[in-house]
C-alpha positions, -999 to 999 in steps of 0.1 A, spaced: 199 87 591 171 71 613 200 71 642 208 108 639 169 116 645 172 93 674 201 108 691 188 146 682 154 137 699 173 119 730 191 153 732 167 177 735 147 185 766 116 192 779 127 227 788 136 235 748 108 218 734 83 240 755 104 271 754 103 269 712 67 253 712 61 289 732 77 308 711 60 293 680 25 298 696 34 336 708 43 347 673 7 329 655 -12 347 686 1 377 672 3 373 635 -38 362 640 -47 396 657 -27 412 627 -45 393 601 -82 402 619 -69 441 620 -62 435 584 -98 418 578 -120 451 597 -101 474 577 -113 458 541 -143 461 555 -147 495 563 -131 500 525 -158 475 516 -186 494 531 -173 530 516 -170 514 482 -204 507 490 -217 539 496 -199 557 467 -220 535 444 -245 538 455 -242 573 455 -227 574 421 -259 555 410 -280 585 425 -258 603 404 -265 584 373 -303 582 378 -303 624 382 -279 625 350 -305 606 331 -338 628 344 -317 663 337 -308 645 300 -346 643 296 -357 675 304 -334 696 287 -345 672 257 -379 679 264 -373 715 263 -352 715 233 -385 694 215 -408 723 229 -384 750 214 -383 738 181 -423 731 180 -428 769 186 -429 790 152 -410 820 166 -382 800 181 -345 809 170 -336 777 173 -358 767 144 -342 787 118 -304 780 111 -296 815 102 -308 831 137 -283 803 155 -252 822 149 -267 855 166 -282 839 194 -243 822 200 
């Protein structure tokens, strides 16, 4: 076993060894400016995920003040004595 390595290495070159050792160091060149495309992209998705929530939390947060005012209103409504709202009978004619 040990002699086959020897007489494969005393048969190669220096013109092969460089010519694959070439090769070898072409195709990682490339396949590392692939991988850094690949990284600049997921960060642009990683920045627009970012705005969306923080835009959905805008959303959210206006959700929760509109929820509170039309409960506020509804509470005024029923307080006043003339309101329809107030009696259960007057609901079907104001639908």
């Amino acid at each position: 076993m040990t002699d086959q390595i020897i007489e494969m290495i005393k048969s190669l070159d220096i013109g092969q060894i460089i010519s694959t050792a070439a090769i070898f160091w072409v195709f990682y060149k490339r396949l590392d400016k692939k991988f850094e495309n690949i990284d600049k992209r997921f960060d642009q998705i990683d920045k627009r995920f970012e705005k969306i929530e923080s835009q959905l939390d805008c959303l959210k947060n206006d959700m929760n003040q509109l929820d509170k005012r039309v409960f506020a209103i509804e509470t005024m409504m029923r307080m006043k004595e003339c309101c329809m709202i107030k009696d259960d009978r007057q609901i079907k004619k104001v639908q």
